[in-house]
C-alpha positions in Angstrom: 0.0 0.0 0.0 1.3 3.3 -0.8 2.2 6.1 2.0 2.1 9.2 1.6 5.6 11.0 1.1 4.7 14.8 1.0 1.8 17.2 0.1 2.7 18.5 -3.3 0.8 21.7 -2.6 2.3 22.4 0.6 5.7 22.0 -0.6 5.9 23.8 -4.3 2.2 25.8 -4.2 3.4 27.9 -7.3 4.1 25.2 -9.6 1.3 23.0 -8.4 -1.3 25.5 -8.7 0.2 26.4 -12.6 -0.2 22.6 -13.2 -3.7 22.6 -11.7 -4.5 25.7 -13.7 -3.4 24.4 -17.5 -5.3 20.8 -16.6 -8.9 23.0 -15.8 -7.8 25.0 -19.0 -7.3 21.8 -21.3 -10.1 19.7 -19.4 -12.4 22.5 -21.2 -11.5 21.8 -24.0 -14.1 20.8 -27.1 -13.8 17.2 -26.6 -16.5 15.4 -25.1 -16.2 15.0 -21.2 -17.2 11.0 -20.9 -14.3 10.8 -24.0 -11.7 12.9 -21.6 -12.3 11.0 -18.7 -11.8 7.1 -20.2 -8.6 8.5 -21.3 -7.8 10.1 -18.2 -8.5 6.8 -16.4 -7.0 4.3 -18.8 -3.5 6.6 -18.8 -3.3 6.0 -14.9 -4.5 2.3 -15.2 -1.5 2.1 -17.4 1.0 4.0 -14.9 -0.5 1.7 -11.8 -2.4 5.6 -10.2 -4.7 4.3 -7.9 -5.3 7.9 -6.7 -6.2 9.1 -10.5 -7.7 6.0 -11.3 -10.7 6.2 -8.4 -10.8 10.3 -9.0 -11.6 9.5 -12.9 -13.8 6.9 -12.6 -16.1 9.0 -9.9 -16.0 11.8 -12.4 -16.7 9.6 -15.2 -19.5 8.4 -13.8 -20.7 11.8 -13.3 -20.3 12.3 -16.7 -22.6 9.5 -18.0 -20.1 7.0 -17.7 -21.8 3.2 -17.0 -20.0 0.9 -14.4 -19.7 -1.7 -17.2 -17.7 0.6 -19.6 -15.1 1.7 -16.7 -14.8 -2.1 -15.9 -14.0 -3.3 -19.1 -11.6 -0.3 -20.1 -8.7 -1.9 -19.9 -9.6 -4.3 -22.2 -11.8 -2.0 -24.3 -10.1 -3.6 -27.6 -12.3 -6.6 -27.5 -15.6 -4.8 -26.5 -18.5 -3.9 -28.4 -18.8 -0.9 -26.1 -16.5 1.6 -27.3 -17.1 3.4 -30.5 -14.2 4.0 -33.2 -13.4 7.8 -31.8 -13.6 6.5 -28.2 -11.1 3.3 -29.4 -9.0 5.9 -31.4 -8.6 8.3 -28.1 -7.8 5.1 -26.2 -5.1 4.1 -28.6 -3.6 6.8 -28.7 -3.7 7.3 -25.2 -1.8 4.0 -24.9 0.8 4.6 -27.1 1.9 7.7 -25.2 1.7 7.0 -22.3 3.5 3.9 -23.0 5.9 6.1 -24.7 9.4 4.4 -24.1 7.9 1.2 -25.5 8.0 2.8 -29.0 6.6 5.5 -30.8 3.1 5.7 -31.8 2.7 3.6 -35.1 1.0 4.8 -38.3 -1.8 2.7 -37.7 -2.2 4.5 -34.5 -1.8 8.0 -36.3 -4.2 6.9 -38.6 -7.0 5.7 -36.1 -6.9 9.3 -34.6 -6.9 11.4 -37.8 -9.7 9.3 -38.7 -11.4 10.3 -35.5 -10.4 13.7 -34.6 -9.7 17.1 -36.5 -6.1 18.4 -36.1 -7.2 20.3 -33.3 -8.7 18.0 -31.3 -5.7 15.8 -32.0 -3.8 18.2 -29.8 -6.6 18.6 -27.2 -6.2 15.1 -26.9 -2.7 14.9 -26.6 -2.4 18.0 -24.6 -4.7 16.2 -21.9 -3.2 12.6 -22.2 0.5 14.4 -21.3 -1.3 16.2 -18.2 -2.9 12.8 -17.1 0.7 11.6 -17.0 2.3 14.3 -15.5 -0.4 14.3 -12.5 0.1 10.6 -12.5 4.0 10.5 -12.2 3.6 13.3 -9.2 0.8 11.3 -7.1 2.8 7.8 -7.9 6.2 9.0 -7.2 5.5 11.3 -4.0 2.8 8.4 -2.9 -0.2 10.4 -3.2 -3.5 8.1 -2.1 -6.6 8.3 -2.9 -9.8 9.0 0.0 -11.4 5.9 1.2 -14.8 6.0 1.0 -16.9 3.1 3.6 -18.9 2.2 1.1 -16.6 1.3 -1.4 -14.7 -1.0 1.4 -16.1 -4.6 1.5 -14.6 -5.0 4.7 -16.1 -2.4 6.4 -19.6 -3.5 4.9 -19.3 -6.5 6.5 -18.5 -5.7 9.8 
């Protein structure tokens, strides 16, 4: 289990807050909400971000989000429940985050031109890197997540 190592805000406020201020900016961006959030989720699935990972799926559920969807997201490939832009985004996602695997193929280019006008291509982008930068802060100074009772089985039961 992680432990915490510092507050991020307490020590560096300035730089913190300029990160927390570009991710509101890009999470406005034109892309659909539900869309930003799988990504969001499936880039800290990917870097093991069990703080990110339970913030995106409550907010993704907000968003419209079903419990089935966010279950089966890390295997969205072989579902019938994403749709091409949705699988494109996720690809994408994928191949950056997973970054130092390889580059991004053609075939992944390809999926998201087919998808996403150049623009959104950078919103995209733009919000995958931030996912990854907020994920490599809360995994590497231990940041965890709020436990909630009723998401505890062992506390149910007692």
């Amino acid at each position: 289990m992680m432990k915490a190592r510092l507050n991020l805000f307490a020590a560096a406020p300035g730089p913190m807050q300029t990160l927390l201020d570009f991710s509101t900016r890009i999470s406005q961006c034109s892309l659909e909400k539900s869309l930003l959030e799988l990504v969001k989720m499936r880039a800290s699935q990917i870097n093991g971000c069990a703080h990110c990972i339970n913030m995106h799926a409550k907010e993704a559920l907000k968003a419209g989000e079903t419990p089935v969807r966010l279950l089966l997201l890390d295997a969205f490939r072989e579902s019938p429940l994403y749709t091409a832009r949705e699988r494109a985004a996720l690809v994408w996602a994928e191949a950056l985050t997973r970054i130092a695997d390889g580059r991004p193929s053609d075939e992944d280019y390809q999926l998201l031109q087919a998808e996403f006008s150049a623009e959104e291509q950078i919103e995209l982008t733009m919000m995958i890197v931030t996912t990854n930068a907020w994920n490599r802060f809360a995994v590497g100074f231990g940041v965890v997540h709020p436990v909630d009772k009723a998401d505890h089985p062992a506390v149910k039961a007692a």
